[in-house]
C-alpha positions, 0 to 999 in steps of 0.5 A: 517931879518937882514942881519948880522951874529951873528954866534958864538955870545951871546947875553945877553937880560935884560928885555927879557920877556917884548914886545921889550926884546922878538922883541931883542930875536927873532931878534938876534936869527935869525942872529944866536946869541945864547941868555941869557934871563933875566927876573924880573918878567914874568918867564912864558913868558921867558920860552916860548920863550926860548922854541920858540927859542930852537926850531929854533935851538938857 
């Protein structure tokens, strides 16, 4: 993990679904960022991990 505290940040990810945006999503998230994840094309992979970090209290 990173050792930063995003606490209290927003994190606006574009190209979120694709395979660096979702290592950004992961990765903000657990330094406590809240995330908005935009996507073009993959809706289904974006919602997944909206779900993953929704899930790990993000």
């Amino acid at each position: 993990m990173i050792p930063i505290d995003l606490t209290n940040k927003v994190a606006v990810i574009t190209g979120g679904s694709g395979a660096l945006g979702r290592v950004m999503v992961r990765t903000l998230a657990e330094a406590g960022a809240d995330i908005a994840i935009c996507y073009h094309r993959d809706q289904e992979t974006a919602y997944l991990l909206q779900d993953e970090i929704t899930a790990k209290g993000v």
